[in-house]
C-alpha positions as CSV (number, residue, x, y, z in Angstrom):
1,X,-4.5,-18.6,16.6
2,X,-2.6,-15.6,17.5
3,X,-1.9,-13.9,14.0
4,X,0.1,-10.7,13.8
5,X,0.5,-8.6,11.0
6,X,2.5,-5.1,9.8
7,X,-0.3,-2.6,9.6
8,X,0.3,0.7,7.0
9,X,-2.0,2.3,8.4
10,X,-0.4,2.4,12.0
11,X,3.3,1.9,10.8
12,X,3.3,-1.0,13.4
13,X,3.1,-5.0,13.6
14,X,-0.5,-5.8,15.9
15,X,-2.5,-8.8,16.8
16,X,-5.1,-9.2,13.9
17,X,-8.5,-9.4,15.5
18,X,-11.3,-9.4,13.0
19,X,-14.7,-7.6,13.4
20,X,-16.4,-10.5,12.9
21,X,-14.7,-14.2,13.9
22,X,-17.2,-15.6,11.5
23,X,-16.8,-13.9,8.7
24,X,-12.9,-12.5,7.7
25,X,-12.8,-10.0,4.8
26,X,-10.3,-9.5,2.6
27,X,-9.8,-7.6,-0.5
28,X,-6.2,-7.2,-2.9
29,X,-5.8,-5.2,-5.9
30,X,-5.8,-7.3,-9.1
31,X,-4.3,-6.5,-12.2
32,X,-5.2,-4.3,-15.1
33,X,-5.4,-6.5,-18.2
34,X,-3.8,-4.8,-21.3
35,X,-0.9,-7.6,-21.2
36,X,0.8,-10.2,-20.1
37,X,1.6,-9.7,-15.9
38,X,5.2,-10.2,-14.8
39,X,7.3,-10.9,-11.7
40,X,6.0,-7.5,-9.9
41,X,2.4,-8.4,-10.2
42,X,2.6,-12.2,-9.2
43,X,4.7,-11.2,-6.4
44,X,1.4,-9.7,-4.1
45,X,-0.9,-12.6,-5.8
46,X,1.3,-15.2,-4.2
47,X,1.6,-13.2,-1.1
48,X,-2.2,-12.8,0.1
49,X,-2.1,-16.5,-1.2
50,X,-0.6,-17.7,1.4
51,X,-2.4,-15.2,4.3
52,X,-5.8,-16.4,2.6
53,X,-4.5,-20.1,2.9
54,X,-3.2,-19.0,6.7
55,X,-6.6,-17.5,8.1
56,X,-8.8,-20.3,6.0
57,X,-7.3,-22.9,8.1
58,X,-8.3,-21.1,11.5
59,X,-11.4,-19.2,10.5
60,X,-14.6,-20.5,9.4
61,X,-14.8,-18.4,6.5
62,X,-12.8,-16.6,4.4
63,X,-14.0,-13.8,1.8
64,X,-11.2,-12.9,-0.4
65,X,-11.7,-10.6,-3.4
66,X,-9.2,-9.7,-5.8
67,X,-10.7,-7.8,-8.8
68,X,-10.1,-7.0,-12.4
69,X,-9.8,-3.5,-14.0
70,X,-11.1,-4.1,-17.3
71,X,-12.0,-0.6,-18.2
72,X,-8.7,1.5,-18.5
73,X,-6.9,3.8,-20.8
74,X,-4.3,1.3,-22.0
75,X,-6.8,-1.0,-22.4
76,X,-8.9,1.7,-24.7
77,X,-5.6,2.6,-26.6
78,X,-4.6,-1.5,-27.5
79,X,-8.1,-2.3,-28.4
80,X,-8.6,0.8,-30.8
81,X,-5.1,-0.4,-32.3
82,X,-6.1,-3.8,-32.7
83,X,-9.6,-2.8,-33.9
84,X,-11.4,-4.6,-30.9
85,X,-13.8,-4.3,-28.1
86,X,-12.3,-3.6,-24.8
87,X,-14.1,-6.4,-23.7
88,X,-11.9,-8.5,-25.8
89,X,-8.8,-7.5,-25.0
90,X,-9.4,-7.5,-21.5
91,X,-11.3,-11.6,-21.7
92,X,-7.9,-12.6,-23.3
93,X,-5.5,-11.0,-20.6
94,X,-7.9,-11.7,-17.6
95,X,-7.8,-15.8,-18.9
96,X,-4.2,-15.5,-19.5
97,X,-4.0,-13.9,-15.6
98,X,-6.0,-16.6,-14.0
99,X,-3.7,-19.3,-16.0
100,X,-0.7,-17.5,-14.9
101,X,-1.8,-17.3,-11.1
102,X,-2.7,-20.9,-11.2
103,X,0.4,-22.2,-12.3
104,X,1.9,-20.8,-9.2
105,X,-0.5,-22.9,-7.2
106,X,-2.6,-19.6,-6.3
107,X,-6.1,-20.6,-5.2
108,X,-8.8,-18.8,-6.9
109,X,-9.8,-16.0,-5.0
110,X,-13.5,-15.8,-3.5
111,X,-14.9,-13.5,-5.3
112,X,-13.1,-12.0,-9.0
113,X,-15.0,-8.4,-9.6
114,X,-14.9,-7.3,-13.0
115,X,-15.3,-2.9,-12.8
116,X,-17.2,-3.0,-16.0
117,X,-20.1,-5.1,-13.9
118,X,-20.5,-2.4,-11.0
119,X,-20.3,0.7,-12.8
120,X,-23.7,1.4,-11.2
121,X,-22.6,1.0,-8.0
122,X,-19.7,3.6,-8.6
123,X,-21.7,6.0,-9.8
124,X,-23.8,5.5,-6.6
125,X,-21.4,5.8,-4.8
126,X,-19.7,9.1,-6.4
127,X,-23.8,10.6,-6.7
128,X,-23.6,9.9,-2.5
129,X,-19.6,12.1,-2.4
130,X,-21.4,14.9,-4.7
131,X,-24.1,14.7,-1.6
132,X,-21.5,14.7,1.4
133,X,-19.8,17.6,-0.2
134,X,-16.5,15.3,-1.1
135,X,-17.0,15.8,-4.5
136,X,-18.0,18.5,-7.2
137,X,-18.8,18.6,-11.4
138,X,-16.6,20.5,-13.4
139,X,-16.0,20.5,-16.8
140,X,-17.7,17.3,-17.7
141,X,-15.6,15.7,-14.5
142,X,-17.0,15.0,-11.3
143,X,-13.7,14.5,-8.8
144,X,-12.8,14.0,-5.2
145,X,-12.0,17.4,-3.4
146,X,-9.2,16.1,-1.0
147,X,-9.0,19.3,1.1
148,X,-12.2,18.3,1.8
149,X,-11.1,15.3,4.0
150,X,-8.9,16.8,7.0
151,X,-6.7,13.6,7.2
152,X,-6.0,13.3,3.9
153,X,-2.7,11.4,3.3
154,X,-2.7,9.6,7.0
155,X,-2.6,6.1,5.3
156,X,0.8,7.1,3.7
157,X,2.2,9.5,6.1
158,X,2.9,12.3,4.1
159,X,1.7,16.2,4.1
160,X,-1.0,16.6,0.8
161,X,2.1,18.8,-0.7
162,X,4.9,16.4,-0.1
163,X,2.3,13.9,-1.5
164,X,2.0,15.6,-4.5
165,X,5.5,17.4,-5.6
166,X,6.6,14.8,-7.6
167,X,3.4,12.3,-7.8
168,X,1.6,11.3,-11.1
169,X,-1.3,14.0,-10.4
170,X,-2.8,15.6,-13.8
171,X,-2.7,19.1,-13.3
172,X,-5.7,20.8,-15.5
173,X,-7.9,23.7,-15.4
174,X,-11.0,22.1,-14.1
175,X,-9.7,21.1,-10.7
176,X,-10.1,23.0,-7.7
177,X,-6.6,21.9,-6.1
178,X,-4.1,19.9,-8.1
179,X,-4.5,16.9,-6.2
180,X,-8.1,16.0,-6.7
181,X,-8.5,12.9,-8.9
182,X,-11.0,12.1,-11.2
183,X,-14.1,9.8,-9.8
184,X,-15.9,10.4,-13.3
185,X,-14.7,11.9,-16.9
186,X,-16.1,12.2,-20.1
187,X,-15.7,9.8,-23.1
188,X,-15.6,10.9,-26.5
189,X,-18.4,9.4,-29.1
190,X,-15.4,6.7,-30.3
191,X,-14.7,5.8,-26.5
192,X,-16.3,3.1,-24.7
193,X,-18.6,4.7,-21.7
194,X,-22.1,4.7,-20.1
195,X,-24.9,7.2,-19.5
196,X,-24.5,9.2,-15.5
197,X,-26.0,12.3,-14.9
198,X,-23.2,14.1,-15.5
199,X,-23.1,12.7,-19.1
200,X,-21.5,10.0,-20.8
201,X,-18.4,8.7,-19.2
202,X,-16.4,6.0,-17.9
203,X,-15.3,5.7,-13.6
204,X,-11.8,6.7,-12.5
205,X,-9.4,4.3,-11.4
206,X,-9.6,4.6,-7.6
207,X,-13.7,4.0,-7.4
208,X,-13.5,1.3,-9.2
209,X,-11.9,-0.7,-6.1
210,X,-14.1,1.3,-3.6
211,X,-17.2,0.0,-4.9
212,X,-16.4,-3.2,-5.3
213,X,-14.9,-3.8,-2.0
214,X,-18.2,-2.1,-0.5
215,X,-20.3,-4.6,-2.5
216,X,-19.0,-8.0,-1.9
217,X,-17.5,-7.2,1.6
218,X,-18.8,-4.6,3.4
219,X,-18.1,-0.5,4.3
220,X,-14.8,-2.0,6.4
221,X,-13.6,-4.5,6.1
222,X,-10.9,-6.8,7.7
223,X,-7.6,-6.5,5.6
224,X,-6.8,-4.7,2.0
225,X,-3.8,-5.7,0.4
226,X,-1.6,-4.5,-2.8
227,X,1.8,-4.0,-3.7
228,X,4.1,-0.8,-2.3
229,X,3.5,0.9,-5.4
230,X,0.0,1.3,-4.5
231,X,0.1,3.3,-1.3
232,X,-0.3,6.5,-3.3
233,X,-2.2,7.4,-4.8
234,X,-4.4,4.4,-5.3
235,X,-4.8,3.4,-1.4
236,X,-4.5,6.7,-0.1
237,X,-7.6,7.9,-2.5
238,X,-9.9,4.5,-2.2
239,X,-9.5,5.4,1.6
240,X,-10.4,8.8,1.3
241,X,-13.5,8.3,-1.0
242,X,-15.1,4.8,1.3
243,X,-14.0,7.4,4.5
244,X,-16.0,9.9,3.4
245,X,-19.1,8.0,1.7
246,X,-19.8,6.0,5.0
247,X,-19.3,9.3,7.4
248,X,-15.9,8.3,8.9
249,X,-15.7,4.7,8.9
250,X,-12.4,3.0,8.0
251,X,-11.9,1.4,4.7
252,X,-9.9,-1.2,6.0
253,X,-8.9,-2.1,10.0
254,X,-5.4,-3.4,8.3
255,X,-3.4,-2.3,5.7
256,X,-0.6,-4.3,3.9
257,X,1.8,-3.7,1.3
258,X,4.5,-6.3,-0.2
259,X,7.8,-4.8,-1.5
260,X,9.0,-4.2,-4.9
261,X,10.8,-7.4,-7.0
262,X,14.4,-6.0,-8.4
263,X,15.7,-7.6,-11.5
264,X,19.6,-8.2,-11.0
265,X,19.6,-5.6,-9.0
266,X,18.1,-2.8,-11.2
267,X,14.6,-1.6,-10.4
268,X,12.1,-3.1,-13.0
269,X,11.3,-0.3,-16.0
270,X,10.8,-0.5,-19.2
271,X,13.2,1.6,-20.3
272,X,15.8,-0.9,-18.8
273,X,13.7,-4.2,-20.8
274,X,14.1,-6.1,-17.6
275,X,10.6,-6.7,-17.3
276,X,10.3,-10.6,-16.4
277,X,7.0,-12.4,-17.4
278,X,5.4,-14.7,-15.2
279,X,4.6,-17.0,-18.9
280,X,8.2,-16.5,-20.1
281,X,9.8,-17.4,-16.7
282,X,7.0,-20.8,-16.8
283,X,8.4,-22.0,-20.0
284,X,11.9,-22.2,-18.0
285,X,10.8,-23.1,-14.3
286,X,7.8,-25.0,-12.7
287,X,5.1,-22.3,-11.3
288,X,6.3,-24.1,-8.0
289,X,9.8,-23.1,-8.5
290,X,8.5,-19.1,-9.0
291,X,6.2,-19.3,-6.0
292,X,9.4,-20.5,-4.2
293,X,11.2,-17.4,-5.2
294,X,8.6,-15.4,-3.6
295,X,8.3,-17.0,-0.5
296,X,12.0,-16.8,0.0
297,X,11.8,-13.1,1.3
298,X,9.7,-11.3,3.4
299,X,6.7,-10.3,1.7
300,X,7.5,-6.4,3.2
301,X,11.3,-6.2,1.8
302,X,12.5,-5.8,-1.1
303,X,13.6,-9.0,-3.1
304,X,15.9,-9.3,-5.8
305,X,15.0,-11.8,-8.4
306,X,17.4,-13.8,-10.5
307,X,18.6,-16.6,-12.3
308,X,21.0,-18.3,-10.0
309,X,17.6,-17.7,-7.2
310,X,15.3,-19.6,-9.6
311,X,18.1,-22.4,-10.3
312,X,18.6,-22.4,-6.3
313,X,15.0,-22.7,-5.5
314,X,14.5,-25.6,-8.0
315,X,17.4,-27.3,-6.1
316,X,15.6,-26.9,-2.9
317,X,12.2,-28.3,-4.1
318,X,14.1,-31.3,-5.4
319,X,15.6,-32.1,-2.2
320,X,12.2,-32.0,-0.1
321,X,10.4,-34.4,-2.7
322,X,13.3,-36.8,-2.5
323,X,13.1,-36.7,1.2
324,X,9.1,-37.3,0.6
325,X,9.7,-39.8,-1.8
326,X,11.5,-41.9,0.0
327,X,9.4,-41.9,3.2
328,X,7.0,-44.0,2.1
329,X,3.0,-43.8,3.9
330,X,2.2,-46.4,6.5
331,X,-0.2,-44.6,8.3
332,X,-2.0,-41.2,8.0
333,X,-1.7,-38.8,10.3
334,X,-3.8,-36.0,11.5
335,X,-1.5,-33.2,12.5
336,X,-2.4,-30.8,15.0
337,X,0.0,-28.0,13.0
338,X,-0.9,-24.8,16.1
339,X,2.6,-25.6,17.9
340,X,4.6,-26.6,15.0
341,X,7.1,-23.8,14.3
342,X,7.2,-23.2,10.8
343,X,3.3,-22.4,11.5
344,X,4.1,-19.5,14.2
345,X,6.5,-18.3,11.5
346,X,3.5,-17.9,9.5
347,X,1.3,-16.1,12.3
348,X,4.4,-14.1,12.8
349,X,3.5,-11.1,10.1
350,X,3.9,-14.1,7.1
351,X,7.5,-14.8,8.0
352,X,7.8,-17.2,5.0
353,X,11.5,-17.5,5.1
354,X,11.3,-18.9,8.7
355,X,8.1,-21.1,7.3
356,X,10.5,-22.7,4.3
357,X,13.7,-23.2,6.5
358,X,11.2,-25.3,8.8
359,X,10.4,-27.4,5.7
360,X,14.2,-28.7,5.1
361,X,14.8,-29.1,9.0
362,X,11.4,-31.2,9.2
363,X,12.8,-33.4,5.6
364,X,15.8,-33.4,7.6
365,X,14.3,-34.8,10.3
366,X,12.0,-37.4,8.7
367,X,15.3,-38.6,6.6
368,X,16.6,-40.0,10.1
369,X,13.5,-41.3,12.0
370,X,11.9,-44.2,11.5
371,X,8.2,-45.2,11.4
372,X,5.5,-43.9,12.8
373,X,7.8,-40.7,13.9
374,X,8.8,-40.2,10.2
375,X,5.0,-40.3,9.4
376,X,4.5,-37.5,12.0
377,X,7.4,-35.4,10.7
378,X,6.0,-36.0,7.1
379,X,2.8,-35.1,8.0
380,X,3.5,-31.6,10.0
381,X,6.0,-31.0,6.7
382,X,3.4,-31.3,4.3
383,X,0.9,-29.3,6.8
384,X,3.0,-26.0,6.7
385,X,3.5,-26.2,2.3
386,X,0.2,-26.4,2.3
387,X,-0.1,-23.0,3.9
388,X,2.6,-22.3,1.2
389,X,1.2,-23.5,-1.2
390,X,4.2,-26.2,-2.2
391,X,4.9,-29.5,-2.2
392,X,1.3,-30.1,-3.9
393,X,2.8,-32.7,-6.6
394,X,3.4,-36.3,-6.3
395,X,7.2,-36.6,-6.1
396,X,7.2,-39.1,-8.7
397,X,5.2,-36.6,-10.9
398,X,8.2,-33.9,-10.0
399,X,10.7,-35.7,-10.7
400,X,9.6,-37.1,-14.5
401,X,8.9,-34.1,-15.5
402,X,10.3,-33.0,-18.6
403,X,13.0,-30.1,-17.6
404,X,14.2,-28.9,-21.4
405,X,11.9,-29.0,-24.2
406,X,14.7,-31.6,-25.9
407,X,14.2,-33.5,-22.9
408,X,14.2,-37.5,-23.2
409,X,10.7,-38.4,-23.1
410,X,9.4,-40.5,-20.4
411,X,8.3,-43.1,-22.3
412,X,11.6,-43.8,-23.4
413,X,13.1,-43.5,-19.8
414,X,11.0,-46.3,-18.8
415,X,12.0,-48.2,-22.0
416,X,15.3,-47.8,-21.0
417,X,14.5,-49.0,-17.4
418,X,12.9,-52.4,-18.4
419,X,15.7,-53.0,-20.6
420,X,18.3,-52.1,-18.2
421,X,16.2,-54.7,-15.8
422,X,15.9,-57.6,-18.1
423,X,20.1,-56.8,-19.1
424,X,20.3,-57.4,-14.9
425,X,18.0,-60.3,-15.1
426,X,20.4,-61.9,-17.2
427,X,23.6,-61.3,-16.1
428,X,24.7,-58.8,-18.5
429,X,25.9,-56.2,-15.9
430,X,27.7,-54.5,-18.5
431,X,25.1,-53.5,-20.7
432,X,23.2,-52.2,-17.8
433,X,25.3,-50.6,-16.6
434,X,26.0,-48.3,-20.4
435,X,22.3,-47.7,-19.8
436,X,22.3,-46.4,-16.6
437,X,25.7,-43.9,-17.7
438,X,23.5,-43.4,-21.0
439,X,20.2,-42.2,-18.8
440,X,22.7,-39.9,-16.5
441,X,24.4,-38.0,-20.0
442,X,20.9,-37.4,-20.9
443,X,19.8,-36.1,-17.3
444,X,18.1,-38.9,-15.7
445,X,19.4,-40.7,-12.8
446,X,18.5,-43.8,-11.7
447,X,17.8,-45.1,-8.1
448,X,17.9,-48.7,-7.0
449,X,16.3,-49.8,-4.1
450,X,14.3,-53.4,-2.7
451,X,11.1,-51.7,-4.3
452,X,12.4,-51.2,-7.0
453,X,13.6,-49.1,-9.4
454,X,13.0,-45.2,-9.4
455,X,14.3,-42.5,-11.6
456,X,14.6,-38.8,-11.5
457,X,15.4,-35.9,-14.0
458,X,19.0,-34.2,-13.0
């Protein structure tokens, strides 16, 4: 396998080659659970989905961690509102997460790090910058001095003042330079925190994902991942504190970033309420559909996501189980899937729109072969959505489901079917024939075949 992939760090696509063929390390910023995720968030979930799918099916193992922030100032403020534990707001939005990221067919991560469980390895960590001379108390703080590091702001490719004219840096009097960022700061008696030598707190944002990723993977490891919004200041500062705790070593050999999502055009805000939840947009598409969406564009542009997309991608899905429906299994095939194109797409720096226009050229394909080639052209088709992580339903299963919550049912579908049957069965063509225009006003077609009789929702 010759995989290639868009490194930040070196603003160029190169051959990955792992440190360690035996062991591939991965680690992707998760979410911070004060609510509900949206389109944005999913969008690099479904992403390093499909590279951890890619280089499981090559290497022997695979360690991909994508943590949790449960300790966070949104979180502290909606808890105090509701009059609960941190803890439980963040439970209830890290369940509804996983839920979410399942029912767009994302496999559970490796390992799922929760910050509140390694608070002692951040302060380890920060006591070890305090050591090095990377970091310094003040004020009840202890924070990262990022004059310090000489090549501070290499990952993102920016000056430390260009960096900072404009960025979200909290300028106060207890810093030494307005861009050092808080490893440790104080909470108040009413505050969640834990006992440090420097007095009660609760860990910055950044060392949070340092320590982690140094715990459960190693001082460098393979690939970290995250959305574009991430580069700065969160990547650029996790680098600059795991640089500077393990004396020069890189945080990561490759850095990758997905683009932003667009809604109709118009940058996702709040102020603009076109925020698009993943569990609002599930109550109107399969996850399957969503995941689609995503896949559709290259995971390093920008992709606009709307309606007509959705409606588009459903369409497509519908067309590749029909083409798997009707190619029914004689044999089973073991597919050698290393000279199949849609998989070089793949190794090709996750060229997912490549991968999914293979899918409807191999149903295309399969619709006009026969045999034991259609079996072979099912069998490499179902290989590469596998990597995608579609196509993972029985087609009979896809096509009952219930698309409108006013939907027939599909136990009177099949009622309708039998009766339609036994009207055949005895000559009353007519009468079947109102049920099958019946069925088709209330969205289900019906398909007639020597097996049989098969129906779909429209």
């Amino acid at each position: 396998m010759t995989l290639s992939i868009y490194n930040t760090a070196t603003r160029r696509k190169e051959f990955f080659k792992p440190a360690d063929s035996d062991r591939i390390t991965m680690y992707v910023c998760g979410p911070t659970v004060y609510n509900r995720v949206h389109i944005g968030n999913a969008r690099p979930a479904v992403v390093f989905d499909t590279l951890f799918r890619l280089l499981r099916a090559h290497y022997p193992r695979v360690d991909y961690a994508r943590n949790i922030t449960d300790i966070d100032d949104k979180i502290m403020q909606l808890a105090a509102a509701r009059g609960e534990d941190i803890s439980q707001v963040a439970g209830l939005y890290t369940a509804h997460y996983a839920k979410d990221m399942e029912a767009l067919n994302n496999l559970p991560p490796t390992i799922v790090p929760l910050a509140t469980e390694h608070v002692p390895e951040m302060l380890d960590m920060i006591d070890r910058l305090i050591k090095k001379g990377f970091a310094y108390y003040s004020d009840g703080h202890v924070l990262f001095s990022v004059q310090s590091m000489p090549n501070y702001g290499a990952l993102s490719g920016r000056s430390l003042d260009s960096m900072l004219a404009g960025a979200r840096v909290e300028v106060a009097d207890y810093k030494r330079h307005s861009g050092d960022f808080v490893l440790w700061k104080p909470s108040s008696a009413n505050e969640p925190g834990w006992d440090s030598r420097w007095g009660r707190g609760r860990p910055g944002w950044h060392i949070e994902c340092s320590a982690m990723a140094e715990k459960h993977l190693g001082e460098t490891i393979d690939i970290h991942g995250g959305g574009q919004d991430l580069l700065f200041p969160h990547h650029e500062n996790e680098r600059a504190q795991s640089c500077c705790v393990h004396d020069g070593k890189p945080l990561a050999r490759y850095w990758m970033h997905n683009g932003f999502i667009n809604i109709d055009g118009e940058k996702m805000s709040k102020s603009l309420g076109n925020f698009k939840l993943v569990s609002d947009l599930l109550t109107q598409y399969p996850g399957e559909v969503i995941r689609y969406v995503v896949l559709s564009a290259h995971y390093r542009t920008e992709q606009n996501f709307h309606s007509e997309l959705l409606d588009a991608a459903w369409r497509s899905l519908d067309s590749l189980y029909g083409f798997l429906r009707a190619a029914k299994d004689t044999n089973a095939f073991a597919i050698d899937l290393t000279a199949a194109p849609g998989y070089h797409a793949l190794l090709d720096d996750l060229n997912t729109p490549i991968a999914l226009s293979e899918l409807h050229r191999l149903a295309h394909d399969m619709q006009q072969a026969t045999g034991e080639r259609q079996q072979q052209l099912k069998y490499e088709l179902l290989g590469i959505a596998e990597l995608l992580g579609l196509l993972q339903q029985n087609p009979d299963e896809w096509f009952t489901r219930a698309r409108s919550d006013d939907a027939i049912s599909e136990e009177e579908v099949e009622a309708a079917v039998s009766a339609r049957q036994a009207a055949k069965a005895s000559g009353d063509y007519v009468a079947a024939d109102a049920i099958r225009k019946t069925l088709q006003g209330r969205g289900v077609a019906l398909e007639d075949s020597r097996q049989g009789t098969q129906w779909r929702r429209l």
